[in-house]
N, C-alpha and C positions, 0 to 999 in steps of 0.2 A: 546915437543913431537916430537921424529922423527918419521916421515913418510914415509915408503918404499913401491914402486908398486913390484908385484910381481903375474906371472902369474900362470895360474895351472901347476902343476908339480914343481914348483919352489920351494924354501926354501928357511928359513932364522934361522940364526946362534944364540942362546945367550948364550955367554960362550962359551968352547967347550963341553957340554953337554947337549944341548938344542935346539932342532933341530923342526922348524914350519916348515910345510908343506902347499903348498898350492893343495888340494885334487880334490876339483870342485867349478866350478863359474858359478853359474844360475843366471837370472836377480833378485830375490829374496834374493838369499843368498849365501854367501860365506863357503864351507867347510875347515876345517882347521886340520891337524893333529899335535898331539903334542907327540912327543920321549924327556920321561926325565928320569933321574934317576928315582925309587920308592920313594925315601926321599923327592922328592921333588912333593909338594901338584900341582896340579893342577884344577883350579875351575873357572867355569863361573860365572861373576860377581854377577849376582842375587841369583847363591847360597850361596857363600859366604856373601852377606846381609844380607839372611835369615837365615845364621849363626850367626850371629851377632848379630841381633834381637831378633831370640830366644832365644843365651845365655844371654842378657838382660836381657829378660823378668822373667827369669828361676831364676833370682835371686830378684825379686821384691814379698813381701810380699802377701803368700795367705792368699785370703779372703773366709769365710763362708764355705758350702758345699764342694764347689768344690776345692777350697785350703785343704782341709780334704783329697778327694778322690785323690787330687795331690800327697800330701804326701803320702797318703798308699800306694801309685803306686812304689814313691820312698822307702818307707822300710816298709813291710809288717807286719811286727812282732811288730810296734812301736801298744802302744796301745793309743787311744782316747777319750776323752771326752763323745761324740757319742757311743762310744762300752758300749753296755750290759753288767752285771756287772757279774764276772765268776760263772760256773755253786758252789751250794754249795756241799761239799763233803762227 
């Protein structure tokens, strides 16, 4: 890992299209600005987790009810087990 100090006001370089800023520094926390292309993602670690997690989970086998009520979520028109049997005509 390299480690750079850098005061407020200051930047730092990645590529020539990636440009960190150092915005403000309280005893608490450091602010940070980030100028990138649009193509390119930027995310705070824990979000990106929780991406990753729930695409995880998003492909794990539903169960019961609520695997039911998941499904309908994702395509409404599918019909189930559970549905009513259509009206007679």
């Amino acid at each position: 890992m390299l480690v750079i100090r850098r005061r407020q006001g200051e930047a730092l370089l990645l590529g020539p299209d990636i440009e960190l800023s150092v915005l403000e520094i309280t005893p608490s926390r450091v602010t940070i600005g980030v100028s990138a292309p649009r193509e390119i993602v930027v995310l705070r670690r824990e979000v990106a987790e929780t991406r990753e997690a729930n695409k995880a989970a998003s492909h794990l086998p539903n169960q019961g009810v609520l695997g039911e009520w998941a499904a309908r979520l994702r395509n409404p028109r599918q019909h189930f087990p559970s549905d009513p049997p259509p009206p007679a005509r």
